[in-house]
C-alpha positions as CSV (number, residue, x, y, z in Angstrom):
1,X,0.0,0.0,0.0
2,X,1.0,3.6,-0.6
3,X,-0.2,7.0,0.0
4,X,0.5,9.4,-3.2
5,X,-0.3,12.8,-2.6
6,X,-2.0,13.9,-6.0
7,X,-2.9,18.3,-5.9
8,X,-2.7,18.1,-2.5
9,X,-4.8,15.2,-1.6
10,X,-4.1,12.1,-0.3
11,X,-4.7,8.9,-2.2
12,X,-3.9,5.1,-1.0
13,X,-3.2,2.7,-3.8
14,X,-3.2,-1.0,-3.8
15,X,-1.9,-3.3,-6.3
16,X,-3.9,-6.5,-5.9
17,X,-6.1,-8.8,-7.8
18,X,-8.7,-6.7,-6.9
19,X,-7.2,-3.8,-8.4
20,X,-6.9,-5.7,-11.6
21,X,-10.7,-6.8,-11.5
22,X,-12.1,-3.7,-11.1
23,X,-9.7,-2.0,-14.2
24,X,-11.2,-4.9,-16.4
25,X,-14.7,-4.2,-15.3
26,X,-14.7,-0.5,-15.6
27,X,-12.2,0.0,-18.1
28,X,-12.1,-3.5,-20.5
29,X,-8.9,-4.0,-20.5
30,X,-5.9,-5.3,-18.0
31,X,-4.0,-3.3,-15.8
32,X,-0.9,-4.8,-16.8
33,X,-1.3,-4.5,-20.4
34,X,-1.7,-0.6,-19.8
35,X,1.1,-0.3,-17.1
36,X,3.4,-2.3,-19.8
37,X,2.4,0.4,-22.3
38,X,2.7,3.6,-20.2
39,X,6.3,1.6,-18.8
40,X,7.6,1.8,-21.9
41,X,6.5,5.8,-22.8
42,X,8.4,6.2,-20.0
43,X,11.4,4.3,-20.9
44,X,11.6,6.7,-24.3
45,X,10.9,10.0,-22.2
46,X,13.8,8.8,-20.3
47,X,15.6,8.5,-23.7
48,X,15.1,12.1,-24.5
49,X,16.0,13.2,-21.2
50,X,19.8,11.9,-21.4
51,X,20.8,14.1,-24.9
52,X,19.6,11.7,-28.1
53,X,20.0,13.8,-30.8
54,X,17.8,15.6,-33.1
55,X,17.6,13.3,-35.8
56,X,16.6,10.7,-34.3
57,X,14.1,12.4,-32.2
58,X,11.1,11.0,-34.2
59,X,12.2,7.9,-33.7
60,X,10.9,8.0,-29.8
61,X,7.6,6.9,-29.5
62,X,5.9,8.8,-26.2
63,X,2.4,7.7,-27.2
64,X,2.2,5.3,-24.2
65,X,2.4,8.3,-21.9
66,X,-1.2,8.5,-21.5
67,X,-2.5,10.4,-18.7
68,X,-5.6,9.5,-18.7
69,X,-4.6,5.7,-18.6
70,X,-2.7,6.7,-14.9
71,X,-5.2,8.2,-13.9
72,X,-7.3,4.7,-14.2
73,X,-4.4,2.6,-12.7
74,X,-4.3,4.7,-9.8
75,X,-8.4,4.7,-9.4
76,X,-8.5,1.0,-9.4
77,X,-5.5,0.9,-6.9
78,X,-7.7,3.0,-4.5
79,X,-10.7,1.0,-5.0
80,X,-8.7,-1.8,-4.3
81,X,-7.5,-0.5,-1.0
82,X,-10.7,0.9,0.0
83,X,-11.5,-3.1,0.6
84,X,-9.3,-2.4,3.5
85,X,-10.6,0.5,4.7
86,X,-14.2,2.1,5.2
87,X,-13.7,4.4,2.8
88,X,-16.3,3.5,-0.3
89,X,-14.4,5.1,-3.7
90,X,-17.0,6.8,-6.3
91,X,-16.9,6.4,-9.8
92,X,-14.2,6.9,-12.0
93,X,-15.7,10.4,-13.2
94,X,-16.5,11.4,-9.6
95,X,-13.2,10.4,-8.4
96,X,-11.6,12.2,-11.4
97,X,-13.8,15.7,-11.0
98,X,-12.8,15.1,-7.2
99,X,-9.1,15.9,-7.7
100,X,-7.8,19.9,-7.5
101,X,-4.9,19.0,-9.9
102,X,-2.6,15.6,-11.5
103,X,0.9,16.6,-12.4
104,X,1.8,13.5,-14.4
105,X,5.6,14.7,-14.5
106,X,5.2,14.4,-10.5
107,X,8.8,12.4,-10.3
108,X,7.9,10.9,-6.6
109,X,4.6,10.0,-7.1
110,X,5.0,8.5,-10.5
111,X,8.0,6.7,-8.7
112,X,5.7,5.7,-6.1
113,X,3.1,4.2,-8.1
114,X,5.4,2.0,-10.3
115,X,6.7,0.8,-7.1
116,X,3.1,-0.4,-5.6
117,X,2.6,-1.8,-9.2
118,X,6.0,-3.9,-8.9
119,X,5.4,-5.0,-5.6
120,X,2.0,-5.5,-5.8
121,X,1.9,-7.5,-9.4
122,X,5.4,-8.6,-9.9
123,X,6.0,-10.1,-6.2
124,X,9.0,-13.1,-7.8
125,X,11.4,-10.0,-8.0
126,X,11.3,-9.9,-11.6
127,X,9.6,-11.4,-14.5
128,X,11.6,-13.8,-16.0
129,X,10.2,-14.4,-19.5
130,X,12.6,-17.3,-20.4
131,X,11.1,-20.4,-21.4
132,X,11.7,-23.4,-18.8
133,X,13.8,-26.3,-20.9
């Protein structure tokens, strides 16, 4: 479980199975899928951010940077830990229309909530993708 702290507000996430349900049921896809997605966005941001150079600057692709597809991770993370908790979380639009602001350059809290996703989904220390022989 962590605490983020999104335009001043506090909000728990929880990466657990239900966390993945209730992203399939609202949103029709997996959690995972998306997180790989917006993982790799990130990966080429990171690309830009060290010096690559001009021509080969349309090579990056930064469409997995999708805000809006954070934004859904991180409500089914806090429906997942309101489970724990007596807090009941609204809708995805209400929960959205609820938040001041969402920075998604925030370092720390974009930090924080690949972490819950590692921990949460990836708990053998690292997928291993390897066949077995």
């Amino acid at each position: 479980m962590k605490e983020l702290n999104i335009g001043g507000q506090v909000v728990r996430i929880r990466a657990n199975p239900l966390a993945s349900i209730y992203y399939k049921q609202e949103f029709k896809r997996t959690i995972l899928s998306d997180f790989m997605t917006f993982a790799k966005g990130l990966v080429n941001l990171e690309q830009l951010n060290t010096g690559i150079d001009i021509e080969n600057i349309q090579n990056i692709d930064l469409s997995g940077l999708d805000d809006v597809v954070l934004l859904q991770m991180v409500w089914a993370m806090n429906k997942a830990d309101s489970a724990f908790t007596s807090a009941p979380t609204p809708s995805y639009e209400s929960w959205v229309a609820s938040l001041e602001s969402f920075d998604i350059t925030d370092a720390e809290m974009l930090q924080d909530i690949m972490t819950e996703i590692k921990n949460g989904f990836f708990r053998g220390g690292g997928a291993k993708f390897a066949p077995k022989r």
